[in-house]
Every structure is written in structure tokens, then in C-alpha cells.
N, C-alpha and C positions, 0 to 999 in steps of 0.2 A: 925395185920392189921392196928391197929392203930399207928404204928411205921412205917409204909410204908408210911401212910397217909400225918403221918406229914413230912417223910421224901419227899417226893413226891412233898408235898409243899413250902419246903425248896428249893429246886431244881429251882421249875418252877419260885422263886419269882430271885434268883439267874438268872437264863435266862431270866428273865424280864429286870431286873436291867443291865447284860450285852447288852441289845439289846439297850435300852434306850441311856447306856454309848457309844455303838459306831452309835446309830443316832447322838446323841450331837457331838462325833467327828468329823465322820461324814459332819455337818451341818460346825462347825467350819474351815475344812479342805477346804470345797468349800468356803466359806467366805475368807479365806486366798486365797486361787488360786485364787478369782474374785478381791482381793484387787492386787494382784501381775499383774493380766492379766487385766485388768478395763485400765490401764494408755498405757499397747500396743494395745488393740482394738480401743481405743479412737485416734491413735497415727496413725494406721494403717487406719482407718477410715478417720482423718484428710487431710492425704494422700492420700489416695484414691481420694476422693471427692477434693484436691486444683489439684491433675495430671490432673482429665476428665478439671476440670473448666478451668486449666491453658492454655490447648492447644482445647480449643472448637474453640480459632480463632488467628492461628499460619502457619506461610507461615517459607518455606526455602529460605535462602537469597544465592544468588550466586552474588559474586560481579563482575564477568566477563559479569552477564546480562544487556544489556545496555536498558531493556523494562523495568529495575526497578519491574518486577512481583511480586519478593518476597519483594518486600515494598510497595507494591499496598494496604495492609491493612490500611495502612496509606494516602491513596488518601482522604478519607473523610473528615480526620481534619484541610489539605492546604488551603482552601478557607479561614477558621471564623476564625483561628489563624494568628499570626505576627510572634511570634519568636519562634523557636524551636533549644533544648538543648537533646545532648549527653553527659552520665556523664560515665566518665569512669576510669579506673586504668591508671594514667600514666605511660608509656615505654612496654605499651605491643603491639607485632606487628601487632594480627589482629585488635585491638582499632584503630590505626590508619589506616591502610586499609579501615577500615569503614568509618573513620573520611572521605575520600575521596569519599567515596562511597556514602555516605549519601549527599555533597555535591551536588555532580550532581542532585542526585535523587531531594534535594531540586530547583538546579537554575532551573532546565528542567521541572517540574511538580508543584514546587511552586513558580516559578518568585523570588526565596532568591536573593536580593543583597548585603545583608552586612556581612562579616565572623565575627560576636562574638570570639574576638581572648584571651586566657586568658593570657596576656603580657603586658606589660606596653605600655601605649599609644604611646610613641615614641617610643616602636618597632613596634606597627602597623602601625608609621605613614613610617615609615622606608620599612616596609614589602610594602609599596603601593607604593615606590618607585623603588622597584624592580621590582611589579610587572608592574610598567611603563616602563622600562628602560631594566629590563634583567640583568642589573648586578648583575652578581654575586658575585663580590668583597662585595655589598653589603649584601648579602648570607648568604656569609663566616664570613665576622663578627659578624654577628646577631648571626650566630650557635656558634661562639669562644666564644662567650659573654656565652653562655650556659652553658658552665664549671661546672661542681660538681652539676647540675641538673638533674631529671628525664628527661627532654627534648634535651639532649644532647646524639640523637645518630642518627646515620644515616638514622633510618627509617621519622626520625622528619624534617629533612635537605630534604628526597627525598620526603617529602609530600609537603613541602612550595616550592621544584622545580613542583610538578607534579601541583600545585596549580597555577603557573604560566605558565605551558603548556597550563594547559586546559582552561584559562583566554583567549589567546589566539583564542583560537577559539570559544570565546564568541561575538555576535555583541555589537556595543559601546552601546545602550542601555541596554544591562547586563554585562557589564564588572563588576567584582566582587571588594568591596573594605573590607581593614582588617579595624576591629573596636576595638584595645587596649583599656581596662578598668580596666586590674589590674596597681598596684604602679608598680613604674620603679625599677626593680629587679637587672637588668643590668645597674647603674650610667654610665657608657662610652656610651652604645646606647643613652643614652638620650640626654647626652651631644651634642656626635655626630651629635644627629639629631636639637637640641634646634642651633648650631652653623650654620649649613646647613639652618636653614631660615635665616639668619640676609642677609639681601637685599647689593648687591653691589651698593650703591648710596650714596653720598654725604650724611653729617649728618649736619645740620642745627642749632638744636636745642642743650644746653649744657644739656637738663635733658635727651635727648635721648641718646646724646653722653655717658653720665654714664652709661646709661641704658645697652647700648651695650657693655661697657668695661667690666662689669660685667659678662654679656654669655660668653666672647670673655675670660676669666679666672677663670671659676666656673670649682675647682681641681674635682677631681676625688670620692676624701673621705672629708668628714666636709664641704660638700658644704651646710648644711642646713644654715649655718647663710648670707651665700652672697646672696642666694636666698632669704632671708627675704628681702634685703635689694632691691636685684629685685623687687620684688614683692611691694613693699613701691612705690619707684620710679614710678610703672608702675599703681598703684593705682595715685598716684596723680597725673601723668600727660598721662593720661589714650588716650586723643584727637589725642597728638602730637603722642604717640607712635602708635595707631592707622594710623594713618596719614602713616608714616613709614614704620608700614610692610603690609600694606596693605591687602589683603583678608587672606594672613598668618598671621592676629593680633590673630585671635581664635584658631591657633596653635600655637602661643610660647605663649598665655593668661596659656593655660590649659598644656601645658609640662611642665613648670619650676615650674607650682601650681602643678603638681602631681609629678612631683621630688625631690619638697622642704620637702616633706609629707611620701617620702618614706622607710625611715630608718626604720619607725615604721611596724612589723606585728601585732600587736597585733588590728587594726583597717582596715585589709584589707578589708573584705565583704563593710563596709561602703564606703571604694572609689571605689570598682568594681562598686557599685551600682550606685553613686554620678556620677564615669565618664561616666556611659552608658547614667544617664540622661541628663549628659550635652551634649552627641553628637547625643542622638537620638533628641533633640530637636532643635538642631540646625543641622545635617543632613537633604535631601532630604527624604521624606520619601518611607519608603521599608520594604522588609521581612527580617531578620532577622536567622540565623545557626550558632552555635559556638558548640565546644567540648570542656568540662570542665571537672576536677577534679569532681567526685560524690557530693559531698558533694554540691556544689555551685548550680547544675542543681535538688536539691529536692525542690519540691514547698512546703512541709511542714517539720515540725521535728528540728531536733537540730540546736542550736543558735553557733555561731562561741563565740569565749574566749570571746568578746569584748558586749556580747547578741545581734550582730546582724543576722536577719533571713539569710540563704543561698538566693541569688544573684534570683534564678528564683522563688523562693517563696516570696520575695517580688517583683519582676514584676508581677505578678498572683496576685496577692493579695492585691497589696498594691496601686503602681503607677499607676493613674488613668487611661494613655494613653494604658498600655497592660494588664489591668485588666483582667483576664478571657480568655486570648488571647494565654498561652504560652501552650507548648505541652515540656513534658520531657521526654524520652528514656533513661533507663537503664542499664546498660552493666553489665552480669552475666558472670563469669566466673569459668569453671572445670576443674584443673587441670592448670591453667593458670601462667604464668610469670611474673612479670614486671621489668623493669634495676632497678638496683644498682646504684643511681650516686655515691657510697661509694667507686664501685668495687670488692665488695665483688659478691657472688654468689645473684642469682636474685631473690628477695622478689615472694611469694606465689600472686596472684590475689586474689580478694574478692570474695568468692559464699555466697549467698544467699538463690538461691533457691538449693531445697535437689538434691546432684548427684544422687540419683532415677533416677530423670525424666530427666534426658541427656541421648539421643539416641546415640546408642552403630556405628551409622552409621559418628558421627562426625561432621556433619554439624553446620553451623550457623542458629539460629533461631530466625524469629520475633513472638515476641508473643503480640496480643491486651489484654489489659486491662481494654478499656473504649466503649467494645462494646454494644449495647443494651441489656439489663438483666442479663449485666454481675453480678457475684458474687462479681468482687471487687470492685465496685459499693459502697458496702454496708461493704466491710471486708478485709481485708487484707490477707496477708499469708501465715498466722498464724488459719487464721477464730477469731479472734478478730475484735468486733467489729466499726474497725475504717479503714475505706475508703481505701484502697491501691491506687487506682487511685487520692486521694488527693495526696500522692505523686510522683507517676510520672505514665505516662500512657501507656507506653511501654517498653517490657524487650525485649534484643537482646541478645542470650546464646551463648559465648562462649566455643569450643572445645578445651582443649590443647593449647592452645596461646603463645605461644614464648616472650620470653623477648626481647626488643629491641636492637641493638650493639651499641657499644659506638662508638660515631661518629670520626671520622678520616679525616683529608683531600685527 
């Protein structure tokens, strides 16, 4: 009995021992599963919670509605703001569709007169020429000058025609004008158009007479150093040449100072910026629409190579005149295209937000960001802690989006 006893005992401490050894297992095994599964609940949860928040105030856009409904979210911000930016992937087809779309929507509900054009000032000034006149010889060139660019295809060609249609059936107090503020990309447009103002009239003066001989042979390539020398001339005799071109002094002032400057990328944001201020201040004043490359249309976040802020984050932020005033729209794209100017096969679009939440029906979507109690308000995303709607206050989601054709006469 006493050897059962102890064997008995042996036994039970042995089934202790094993019960213990597979709690601690056990215990370890769910620790491992909740470290494995901890990062997709949290992940899945994220999700969850940015889908409800994303589309709590979200309209479908039909760009064939001429009531603007599905951009009616957007009614409340027309009044207290001035300028508003579309930032988008260059060469894709429904970006521009919209570009047009959004235009109306602006001139008819927000009184917009000026296009924020992202072109060198003498193609905008060129662009306002056509849209005076209708030629399209001047068109044609503007699009030729395009060559080996993302903007060189025919949906870009039929948007600056449909822009001159619907000008048209604008009364003369909203007739629409383009506002060039990036460097002269195209040396020939500029040329072109810096040649086009010199006044058919008697020259008087000898310092004007250089002045002019100068425009009248500023080559094509290594024009920066005759342009210094313009620019010298028209500094010192600032009256006479004044005098001369008369209410054109503040276009050939500021084209052959933005063409002389243009070789350089590495300082563009600084003249996009530099030129808006110079013409919004000497312009009539008005509201304000352009569609730009992404990057330019963020009111916070990354610095261009050269540290300066993107183009609408410093109007928002910085220039006292539209401090507080800009609204930025974001273009999301799923499955999206954009041209080639290489000619190779067409570059992917940017997405952002997760292809989760793209409904399986296809549509375009306005989604608000800076509604009352919004969540991005306070967070972005991500659900990190930093504002989404500091950088832009409206996402427009693309479906499938086509890449643009390469333009052809």
C-alpha cells in the first residue's frame, strides 16, 4: 500500500506538471497569435473606421449634369475663398474631363474669372489671344510647341478648344482669361508672343531702338545673355520704353524677365509663385481655378529640390492677399493611366486612398473632407495625428481612367 501511495503520488505531481506545462504553452501560443493578429485588427479597424468617415459626406459626380449636384458639397466654400486648385496626374483622360467640368461648375456658381494656367506666361498670354480671335493657327502652335511633354495629346488640344467654345457663350463681364505662371517651357511661344507686342510705330528714341532690335533677334537657344542685356536697357530707360508700348509695357516687362530665368528648373515653384504675384496684383480683381500637377495644388508638406513650399500652400499660408482663402481638390486614382511623353506604354496613376473603398459601380466621386466634425479635421489617412484637411480639402476618386492620346494634327 505504501508503494501505490507513493506511486500515486508520483503520477499526480507528473499531471500537475503536465497541466501547468501546457497552460504556459498555452498562454505563450495566444500571446504569439495576438502579436501576429494585434497589427491586422488594428489594420482592419483603421479601415473600417477612415471607409464610415471617408464617405459620411460624398456625392456622385456626373459631368454630363449641367445642375453641378454632385459638386453641390462644394457650394459652401465659393463665397469666403478666392482661388481654388485641382491637383492631378498629368495625361490622364478623366482629369481632364473634369478640368472642364469643374470650370463651369466654378464660372456659374463661383463667378471664377481667371484660369490658373500651369504654362509659361507667354503661353497664357498667347492662350488669351485665341481665345479672342479663334485662331487656331494659334492652337496649333501652342499644342506643337508640346512635344515630348505629358500635355501633348489630344484630349489637352480639345480641352483649350472646348475652353474657347464655352468662352463664348460667356457674357463680356465673365469672359474667362488664362493666367501663365510657370517659366517659359516653350522658348519659341515666348518669343513668338514677346515679338507680337512690339507696336507698329515710328521709333524715336536710340535706347528704344536697341531695345527693340534686341526682341526683334533673341535666337531660340542661349537667349539668356541678350535678355540681360534687354533687360539692362529697359531698366535704365524704363519712361521712354514705357512710353512706346504703351498698356503692353507690363507684358513685355514680365515675358522676357520670365524667359530670361527660364533655363533653370531647379527654382521653379519660386517663379510660379513670384509670377502669380505679380499679375494678381496688377490684374482686375477676381476668383481664381487652375489644374495643376499634385504636388503644386498641396497647402502643406514637401518642399520642391530648391526648399520652396508648393505654389497653393504658400498662397494659404503665406501671401497676405489669399491667406486662408484657397480650397485644394485632390484627384485619387484606381487602376488609372497617364501618357507616356517617352511613348512607351502609359505610367500607372497615383492612389492613395486603399482600392477597398472604390465602389465596384465605377463612378466618380466627390468626397468632403472639411465638413463640420469631420475626423480629418484633426487626422489624416492614416489616423495620425496631423490634419488631412491642412493639406487639401477635397478628394475626387477616380475609376479606371484612360491615358491620354498623343496628339496629332
Amino acid at each position: 500500500s505504501s508503494d501505490l501511495y507513493k506511486r500515486g503520488r508520483k503520477m499526480k505531481g507528473k499531471f500537475n506538471l503536465t497541466k501547468k506545462l501546457k497552460f504556459i504553452i498555452g498562454i505563450v501560443v495566444i500571446f504569439i497569435i495576438a502579436i501576429i493578429l494585434t497589427p491586422k485588427i488594428y489594420f482592419n479597424y483603421v479601415g473600417f473606421k477612415l471607409e464610415k468617415e471617408l464617405f459620411k459626406s460624398s456625392s456622385i459626380i456626373d459631368i454630363n449634369d449641367l445642375e453641378f449636384r454632385g459638386l453641390s458639397l462644394m457650394d459652401s466654400d465659393l463665397y469666403e475663398n478666392e482661388i481654388f486648385f485641382a491637383g492631378e496626374n498629368h495625361g490622364s483622360v478623366k482629369s481632364m474631363e473634369m478640368n472642364m467640368y469643374l470650370l463651369k461648375y466654378f464660372v456659374e456658381k463661383g463667378n471664377i474669372k481667371y484660369i490658373l494656367y500651369e504654362g509659361g506666361y507667354c503661353t497664357g498670354e498667347l492662350l488669351n489671344n485665341y481665345l479672342e480671335t479663334g485662331d487656331e493657327n494659334i492652337l496649333s502652335f501652342i499644342q506643337d510647341a508640346f512635344s515630348g511633354t505629358s500635355v501633348y495629346t489630344m484630349e489637352h488640344y480639345n480641352l483649350l478648344k472646348h475652353i474657347y467654345n464655352y468662352n463664348l457663350t460667356l457674357s463680356e463681364d465673365k469672359k474667362l482669361k488664362f493666367v501663365g505662371v510657370d517659366i517659359e517651357h516653350q522658348p519659341n511661344v515666348a518669343i513668338r508672343y514677346i515679338r507680337s507686342l512690339i507696336p507698329d510705330k515710328e521709333i524715336n528714341d536710340e535706347e528704344v531702338r536697341e531695345f527693340i532690335d534686341i526682341l526683334k533677334s533673341i535666337p531660340k537657344q542661349n537667349y539668356n545673355n541678350i535678355l540681360v542685356d534687354a533687360i539692362e536697357i529697359m531698366n535704365k530707360n524704363q519712361e521712354a520704353i514705357r512710353v512706346y508700348f504703351g498698356e503692353k509695357f507690363f507684358n513685355i516687362s514680365l515675358a522676357i524677365r520670365n524667359l530670361s530665368i527660364s533655363n533653370s528648373q531647379q527654382v521653379r515653384e519660386k517663379y510660379i509663385i513670384s509670377n502669380f504675384i505679380e499679375q494678381y496684383e496688377y490684374l482686375p480683381k477676381g476668383k481664381w481655378f487652375g489644374q495643376f500637377g499634385g504636388f503644386h495644388t498641396q497647402q502643406e508638406g514637401a518642399y520642391d529640390v530648391d526648399g520652396y513650399k508648393p505654389f497653393a500652400s504658400y498662397l494659404d499660408n503665406e501671401y497676405e492677399n489669399t491667406k486662408g482663402k484657397v480650397i485644394s481638390i485632390q484627384y485619387d486614382y484606381l487602376n488609372g493611366k497617364v501618357y507616356n511623353p517617352g511613348g512607351g506604354d502609359p505610367y500607372p496613376a497615383s492612389n492613395i486612398i486603399s482600392p477597398n473603398f472604390y465602389q465596384d459601380d465605377e463612378k466618380t466621386r466627390l468626397v468632403k473632407l472639411n465638413y463640420e466634425g469631420s475626423m480629418f479635421n484633426k487626422k489624416d489617412m492614416w489616423l495620425n495625428d496631423v490634419p488631412q484637411t491642412d493639406y487639401f480639402q477635397y478628394i475626387i476618386m477616380f475609376n479606371n481612367s484612360e491615358a491620354a492620346n498623343k496628339y496629332y494634327r
